[in-house]
Backbone as JSON Lines, residues from 0, in Angstrom:
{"i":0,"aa":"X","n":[-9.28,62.23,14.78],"ca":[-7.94,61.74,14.87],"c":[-7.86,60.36,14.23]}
{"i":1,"aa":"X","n":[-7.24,60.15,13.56],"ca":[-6.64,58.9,12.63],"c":[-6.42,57.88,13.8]}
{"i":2,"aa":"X","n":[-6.91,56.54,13.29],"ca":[-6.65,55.38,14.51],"c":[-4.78,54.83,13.74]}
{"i":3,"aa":"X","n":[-4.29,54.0,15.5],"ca":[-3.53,53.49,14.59],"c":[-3.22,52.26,13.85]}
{"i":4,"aa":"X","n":[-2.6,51.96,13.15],"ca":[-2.56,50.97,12.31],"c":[-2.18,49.25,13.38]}
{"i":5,"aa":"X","n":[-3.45,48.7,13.23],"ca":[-3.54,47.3,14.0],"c":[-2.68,46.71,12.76]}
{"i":6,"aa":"X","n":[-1.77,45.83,13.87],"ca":[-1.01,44.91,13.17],"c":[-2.01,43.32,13.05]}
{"i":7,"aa":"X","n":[-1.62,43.41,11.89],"ca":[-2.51,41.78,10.93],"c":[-2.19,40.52,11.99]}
{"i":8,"aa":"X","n":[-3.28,40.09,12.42],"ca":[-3.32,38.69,13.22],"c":[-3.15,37.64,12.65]}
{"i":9,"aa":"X","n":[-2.16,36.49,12.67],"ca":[-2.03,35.4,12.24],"c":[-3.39,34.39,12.27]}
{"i":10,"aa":"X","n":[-3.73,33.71,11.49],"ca":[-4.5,32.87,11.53],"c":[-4.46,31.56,12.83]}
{"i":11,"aa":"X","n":[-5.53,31.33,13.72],"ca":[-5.23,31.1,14.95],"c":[-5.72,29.67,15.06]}
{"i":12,"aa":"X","n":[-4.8,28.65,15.44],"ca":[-4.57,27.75,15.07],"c":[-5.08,26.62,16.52]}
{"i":13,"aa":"X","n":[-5.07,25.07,16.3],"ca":[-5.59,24.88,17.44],"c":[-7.21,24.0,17.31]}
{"i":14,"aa":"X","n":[-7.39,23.33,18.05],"ca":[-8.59,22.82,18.61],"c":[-9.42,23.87,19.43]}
{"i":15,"aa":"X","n":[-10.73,23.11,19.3],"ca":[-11.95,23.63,20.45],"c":[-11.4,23.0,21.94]}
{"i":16,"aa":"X","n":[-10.65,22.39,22.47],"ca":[-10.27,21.7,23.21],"c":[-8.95,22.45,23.41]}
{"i":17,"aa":"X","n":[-8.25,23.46,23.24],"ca":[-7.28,24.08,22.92],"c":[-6.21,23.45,22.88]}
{"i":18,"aa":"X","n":[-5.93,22.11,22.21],"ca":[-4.6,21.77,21.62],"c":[-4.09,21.9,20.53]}
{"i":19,"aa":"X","n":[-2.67,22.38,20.47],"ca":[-1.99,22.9,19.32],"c":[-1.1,21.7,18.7]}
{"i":20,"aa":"X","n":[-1.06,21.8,17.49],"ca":[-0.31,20.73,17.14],"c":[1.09,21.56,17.33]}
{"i":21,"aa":"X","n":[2.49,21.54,17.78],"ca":[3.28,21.84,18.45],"c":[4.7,22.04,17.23]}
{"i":22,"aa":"X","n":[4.31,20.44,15.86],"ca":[5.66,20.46,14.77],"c":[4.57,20.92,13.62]}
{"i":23,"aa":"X","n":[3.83,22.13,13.44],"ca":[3.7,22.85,12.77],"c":[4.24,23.47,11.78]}
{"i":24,"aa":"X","n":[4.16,22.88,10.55],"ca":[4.91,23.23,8.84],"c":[4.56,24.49,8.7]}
{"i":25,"aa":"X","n":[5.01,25.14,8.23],"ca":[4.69,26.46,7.33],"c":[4.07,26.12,6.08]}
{"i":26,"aa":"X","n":[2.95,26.76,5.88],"ca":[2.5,26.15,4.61],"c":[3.12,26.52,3.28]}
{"i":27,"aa":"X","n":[4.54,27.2,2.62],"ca":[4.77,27.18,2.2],"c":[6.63,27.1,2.38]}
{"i":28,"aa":"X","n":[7.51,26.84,2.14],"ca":[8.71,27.28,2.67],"c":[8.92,28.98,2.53]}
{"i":29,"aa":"X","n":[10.46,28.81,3.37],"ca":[10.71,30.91,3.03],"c":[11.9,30.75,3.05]}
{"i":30,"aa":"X","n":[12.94,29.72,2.32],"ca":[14.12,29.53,1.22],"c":[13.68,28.4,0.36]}
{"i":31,"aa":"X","n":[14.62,28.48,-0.41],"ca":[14.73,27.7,-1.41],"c":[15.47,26.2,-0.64]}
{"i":32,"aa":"X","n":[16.44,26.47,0.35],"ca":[17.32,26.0,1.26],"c":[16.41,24.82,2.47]}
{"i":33,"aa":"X","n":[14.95,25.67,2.84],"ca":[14.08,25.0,3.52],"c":[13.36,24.03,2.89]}
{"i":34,"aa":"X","n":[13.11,24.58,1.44],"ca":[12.74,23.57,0.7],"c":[12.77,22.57,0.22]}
{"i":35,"aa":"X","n":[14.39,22.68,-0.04],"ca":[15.72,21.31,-0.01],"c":[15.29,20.43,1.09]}
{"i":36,"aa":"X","n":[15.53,21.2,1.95],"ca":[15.43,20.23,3.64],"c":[14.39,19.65,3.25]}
{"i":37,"aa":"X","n":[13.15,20.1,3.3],"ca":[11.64,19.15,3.37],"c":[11.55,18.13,2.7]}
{"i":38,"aa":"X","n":[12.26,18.83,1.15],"ca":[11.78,17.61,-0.04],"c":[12.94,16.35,0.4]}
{"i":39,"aa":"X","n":[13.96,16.63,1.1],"ca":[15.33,15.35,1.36],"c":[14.24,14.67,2.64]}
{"i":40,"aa":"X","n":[13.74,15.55,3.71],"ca":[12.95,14.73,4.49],"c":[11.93,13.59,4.89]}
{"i":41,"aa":"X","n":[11.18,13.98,3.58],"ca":[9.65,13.3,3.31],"c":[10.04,12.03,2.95]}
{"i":42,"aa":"X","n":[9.63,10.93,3.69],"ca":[9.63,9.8,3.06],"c":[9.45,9.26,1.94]}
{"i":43,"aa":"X","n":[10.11,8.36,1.11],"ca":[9.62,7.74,0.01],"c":[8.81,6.98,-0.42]}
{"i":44,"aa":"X","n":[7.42,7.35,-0.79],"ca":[6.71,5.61,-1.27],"c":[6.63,5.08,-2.48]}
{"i":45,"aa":"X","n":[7.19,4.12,-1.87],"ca":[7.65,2.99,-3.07],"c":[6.37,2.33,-4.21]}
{"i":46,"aa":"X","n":[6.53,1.54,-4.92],"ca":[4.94,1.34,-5.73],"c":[4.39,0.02,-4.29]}
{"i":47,"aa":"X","n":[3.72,-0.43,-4.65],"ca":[3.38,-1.86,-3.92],"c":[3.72,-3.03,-4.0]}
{"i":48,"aa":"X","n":[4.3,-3.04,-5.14],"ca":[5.47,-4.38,-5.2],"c":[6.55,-4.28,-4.37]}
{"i":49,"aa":"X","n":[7.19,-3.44,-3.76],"ca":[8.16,-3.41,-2.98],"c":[8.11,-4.18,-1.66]}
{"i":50,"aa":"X","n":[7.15,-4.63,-1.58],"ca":[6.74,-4.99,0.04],"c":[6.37,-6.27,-0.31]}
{"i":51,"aa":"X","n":[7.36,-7.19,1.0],"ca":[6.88,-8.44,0.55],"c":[5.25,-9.04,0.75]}
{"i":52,"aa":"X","n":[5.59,-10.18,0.03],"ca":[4.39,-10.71,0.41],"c":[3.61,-11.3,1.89]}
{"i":53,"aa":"X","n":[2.25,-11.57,1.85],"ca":[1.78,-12.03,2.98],"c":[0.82,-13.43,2.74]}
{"i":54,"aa":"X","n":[1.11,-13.84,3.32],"ca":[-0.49,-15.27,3.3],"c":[-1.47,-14.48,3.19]}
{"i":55,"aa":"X","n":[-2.12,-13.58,3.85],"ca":[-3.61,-12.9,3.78],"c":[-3.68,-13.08,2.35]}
{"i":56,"aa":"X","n":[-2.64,-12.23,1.71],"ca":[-2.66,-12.03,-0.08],"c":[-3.19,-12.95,-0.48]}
{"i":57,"aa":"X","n":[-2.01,-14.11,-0.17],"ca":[-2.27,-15.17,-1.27],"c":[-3.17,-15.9,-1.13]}
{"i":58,"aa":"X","n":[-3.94,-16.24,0.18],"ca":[-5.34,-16.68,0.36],"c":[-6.48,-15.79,-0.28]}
{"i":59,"aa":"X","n":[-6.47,-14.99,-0.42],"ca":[-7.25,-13.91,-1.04],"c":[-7.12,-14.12,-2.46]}
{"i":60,"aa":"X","n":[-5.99,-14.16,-2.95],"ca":[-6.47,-14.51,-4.67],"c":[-6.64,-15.68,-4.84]}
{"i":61,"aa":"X","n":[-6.2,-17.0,-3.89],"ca":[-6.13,-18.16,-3.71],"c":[-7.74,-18.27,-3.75]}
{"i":62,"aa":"X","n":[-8.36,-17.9,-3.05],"ca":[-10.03,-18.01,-3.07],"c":[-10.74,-17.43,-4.19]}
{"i":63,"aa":"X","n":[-10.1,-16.14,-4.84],"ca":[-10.71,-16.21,-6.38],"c":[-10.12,-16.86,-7.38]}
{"i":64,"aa":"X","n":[-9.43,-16.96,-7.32],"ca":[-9.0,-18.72,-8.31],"c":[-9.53,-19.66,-7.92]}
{"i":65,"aa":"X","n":[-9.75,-20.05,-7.2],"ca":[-10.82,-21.16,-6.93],"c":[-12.14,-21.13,-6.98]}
{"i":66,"aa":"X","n":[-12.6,-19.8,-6.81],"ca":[-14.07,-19.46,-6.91],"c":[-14.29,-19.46,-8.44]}
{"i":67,"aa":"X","n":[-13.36,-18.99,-9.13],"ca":[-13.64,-18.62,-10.74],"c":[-13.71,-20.38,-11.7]}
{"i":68,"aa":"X","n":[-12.88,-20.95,-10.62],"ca":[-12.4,-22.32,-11.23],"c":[-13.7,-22.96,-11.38]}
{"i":69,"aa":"X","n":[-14.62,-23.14,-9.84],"ca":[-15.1,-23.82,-9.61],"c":[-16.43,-23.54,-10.62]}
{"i":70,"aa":"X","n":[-16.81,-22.15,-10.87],"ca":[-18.03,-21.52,-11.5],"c":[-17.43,-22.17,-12.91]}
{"i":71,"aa":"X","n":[-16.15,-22.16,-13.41],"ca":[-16.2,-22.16,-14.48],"c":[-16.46,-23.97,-14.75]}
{"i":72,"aa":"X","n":[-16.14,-24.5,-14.04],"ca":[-16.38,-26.12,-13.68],"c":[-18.15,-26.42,-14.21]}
{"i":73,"aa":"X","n":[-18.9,-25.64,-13.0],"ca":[-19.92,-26.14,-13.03],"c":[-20.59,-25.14,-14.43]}
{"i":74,"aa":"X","n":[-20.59,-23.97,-14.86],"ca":[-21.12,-24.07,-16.05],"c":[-20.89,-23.57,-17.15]}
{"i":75,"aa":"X","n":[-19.52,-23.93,-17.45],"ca":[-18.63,-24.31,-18.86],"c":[-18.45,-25.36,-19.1]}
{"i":76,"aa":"X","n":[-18.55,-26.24,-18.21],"ca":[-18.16,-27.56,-18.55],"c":[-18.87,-28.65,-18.0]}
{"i":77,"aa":"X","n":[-19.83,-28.06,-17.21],"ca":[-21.69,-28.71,-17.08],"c":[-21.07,-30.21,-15.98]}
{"i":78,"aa":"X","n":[-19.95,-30.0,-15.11],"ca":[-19.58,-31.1,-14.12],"c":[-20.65,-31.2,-13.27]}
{"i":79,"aa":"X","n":[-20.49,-32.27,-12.47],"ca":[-21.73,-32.03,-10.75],"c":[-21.14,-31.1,-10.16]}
{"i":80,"aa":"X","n":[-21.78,-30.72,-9.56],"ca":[-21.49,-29.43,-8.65],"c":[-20.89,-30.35,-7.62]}
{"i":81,"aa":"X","n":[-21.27,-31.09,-6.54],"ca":[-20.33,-31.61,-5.63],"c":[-18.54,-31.97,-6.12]}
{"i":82,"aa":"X","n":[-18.43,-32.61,-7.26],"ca":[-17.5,-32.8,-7.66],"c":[-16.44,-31.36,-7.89]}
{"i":83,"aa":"X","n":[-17.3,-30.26,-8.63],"ca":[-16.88,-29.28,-9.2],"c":[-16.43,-28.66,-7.61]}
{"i":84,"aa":"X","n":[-17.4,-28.16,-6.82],"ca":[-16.4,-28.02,-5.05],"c":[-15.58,-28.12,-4.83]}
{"i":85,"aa":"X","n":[-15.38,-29.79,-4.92],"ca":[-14.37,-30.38,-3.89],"c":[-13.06,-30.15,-4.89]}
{"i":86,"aa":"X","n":[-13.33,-30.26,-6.37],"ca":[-12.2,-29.89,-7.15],"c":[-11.27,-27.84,-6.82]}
{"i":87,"aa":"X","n":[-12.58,-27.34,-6.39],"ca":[-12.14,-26.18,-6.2],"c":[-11.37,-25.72,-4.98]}
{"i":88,"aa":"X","n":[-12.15,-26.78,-3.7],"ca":[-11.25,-26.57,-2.49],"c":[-10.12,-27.45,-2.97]}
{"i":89,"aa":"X","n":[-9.68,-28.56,-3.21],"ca":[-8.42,-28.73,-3.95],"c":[-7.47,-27.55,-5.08]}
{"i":90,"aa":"X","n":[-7.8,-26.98,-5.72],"ca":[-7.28,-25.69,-5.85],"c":[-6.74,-24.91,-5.25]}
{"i":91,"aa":"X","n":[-7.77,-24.77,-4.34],"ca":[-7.55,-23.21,-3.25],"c":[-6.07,-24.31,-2.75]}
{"i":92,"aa":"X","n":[-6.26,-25.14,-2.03],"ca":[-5.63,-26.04,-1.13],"c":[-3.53,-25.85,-2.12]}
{"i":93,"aa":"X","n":[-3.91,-25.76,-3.04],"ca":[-2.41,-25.35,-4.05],"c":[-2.19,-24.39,-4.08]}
{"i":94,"aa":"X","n":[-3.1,-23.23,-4.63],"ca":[-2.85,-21.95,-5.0],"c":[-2.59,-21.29,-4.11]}
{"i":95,"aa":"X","n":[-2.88,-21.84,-3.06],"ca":[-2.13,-20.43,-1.87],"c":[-0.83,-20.74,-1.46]}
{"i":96,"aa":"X","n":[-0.28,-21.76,-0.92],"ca":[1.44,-21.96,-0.97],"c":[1.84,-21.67,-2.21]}
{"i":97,"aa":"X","n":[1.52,-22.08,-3.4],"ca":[2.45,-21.76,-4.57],"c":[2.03,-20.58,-4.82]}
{"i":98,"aa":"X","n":[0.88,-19.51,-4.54],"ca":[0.73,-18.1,-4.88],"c":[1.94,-17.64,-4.17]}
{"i":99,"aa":"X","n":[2.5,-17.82,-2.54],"ca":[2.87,-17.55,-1.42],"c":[4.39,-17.7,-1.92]}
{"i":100,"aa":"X","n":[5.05,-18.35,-2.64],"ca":[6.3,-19.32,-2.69],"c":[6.46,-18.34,-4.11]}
{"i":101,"aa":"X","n":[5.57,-18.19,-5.0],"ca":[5.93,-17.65,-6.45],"c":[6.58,-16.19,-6.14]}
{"i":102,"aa":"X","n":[5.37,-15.67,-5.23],"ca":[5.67,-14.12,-5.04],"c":[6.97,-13.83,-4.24]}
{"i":103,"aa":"X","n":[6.83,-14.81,-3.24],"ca":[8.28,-14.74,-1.94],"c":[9.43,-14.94,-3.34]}
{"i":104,"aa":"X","n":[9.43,-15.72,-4.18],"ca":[10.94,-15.86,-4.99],"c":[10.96,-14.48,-6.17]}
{"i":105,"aa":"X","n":[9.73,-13.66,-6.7],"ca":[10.32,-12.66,-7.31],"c":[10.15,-11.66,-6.22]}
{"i":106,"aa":"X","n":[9.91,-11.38,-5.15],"ca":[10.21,-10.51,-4.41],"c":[11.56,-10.26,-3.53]}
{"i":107,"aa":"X","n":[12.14,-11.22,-3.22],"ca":[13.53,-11.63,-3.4],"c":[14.31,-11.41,-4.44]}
{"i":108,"aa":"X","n":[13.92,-11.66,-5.69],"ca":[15.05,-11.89,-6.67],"c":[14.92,-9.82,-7.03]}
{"i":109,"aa":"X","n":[13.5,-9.02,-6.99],"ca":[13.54,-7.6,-7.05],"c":[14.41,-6.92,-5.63]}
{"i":110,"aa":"X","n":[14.12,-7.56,-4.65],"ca":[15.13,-6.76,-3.7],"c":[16.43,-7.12,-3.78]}
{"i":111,"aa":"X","n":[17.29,-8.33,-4.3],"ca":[18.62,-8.42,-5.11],"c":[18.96,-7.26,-5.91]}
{"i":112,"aa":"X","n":[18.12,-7.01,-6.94],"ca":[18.13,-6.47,-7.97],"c":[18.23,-4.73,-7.52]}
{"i":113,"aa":"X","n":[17.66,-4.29,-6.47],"ca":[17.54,-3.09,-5.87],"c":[18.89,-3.12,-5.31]}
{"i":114,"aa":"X","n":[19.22,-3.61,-4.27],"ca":[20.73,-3.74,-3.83],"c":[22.01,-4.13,-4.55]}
{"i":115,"aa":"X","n":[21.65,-4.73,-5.62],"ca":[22.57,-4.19,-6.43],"c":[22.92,-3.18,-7.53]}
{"i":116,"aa":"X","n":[21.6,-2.58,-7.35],"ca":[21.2,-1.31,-8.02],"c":[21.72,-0.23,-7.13]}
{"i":117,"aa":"X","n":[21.75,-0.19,-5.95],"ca":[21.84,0.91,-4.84],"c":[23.39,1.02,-4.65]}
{"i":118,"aa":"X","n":[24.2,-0.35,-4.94],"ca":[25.9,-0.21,-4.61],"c":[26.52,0.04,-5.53]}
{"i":119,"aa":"X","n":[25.67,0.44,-7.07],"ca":[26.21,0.56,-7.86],"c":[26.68,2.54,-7.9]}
């Protein structure tokens, strides 16, 4: 006698711990209509200029500008090294407010530029 036809089991989803993740996507859509929805849903990411700046940043390049300064001090241009230092922590000591102040004014003047891009 012929068996009968087992219906196909979904792929079974879930932890060893048996938790289900609950907002479960379909891995593909099943309209064109659902598809709309998802792609209007998904957040946008922007490049990385969009986001203002931070001190971390600008201390961070603030210290390789000063590190590059100071190397280039002591042997491109054969200074004392104590001198060549203290010239470099004087550096750093600029380059990070004015790194901080340069970026804060074109990051401002690009989010102008977006909002008046967006009401247009």
């Amino acid at each position: 006698m012929a068996e009968t036809k087992k219906r196909r089991k979904g792929k079974r989803r879930g932890t060893q711990g048996g938790s289900i993740d609950a907002k479960r996507q379909a891995a593909r859509p099943r309209s064109r209509a659902e598809a709309q929805a998802r792609a209007r849903s998904k957040p946008k990411a922007g490049p990385k200029q969009d986001l203002p700046p931070t001190w971390k940043g600008s201390f961070t390049r603030g210290i390789f500008a000063a590190v590059i300064f100071g190397v280039l001090l002591i042997v491109l241009f054969k200074r004392p090294v104590p001198a060549s230092l203290l010239f470099a922590a004087f550096m750093l000591v600029f380059y990070v407010p004015a790194g901080y102040f340069i970026d804060m004014t074109l990051w401002r003047r690009r989010e102008r530029e977006g909002l008046r891009d967006r009401s247009k």
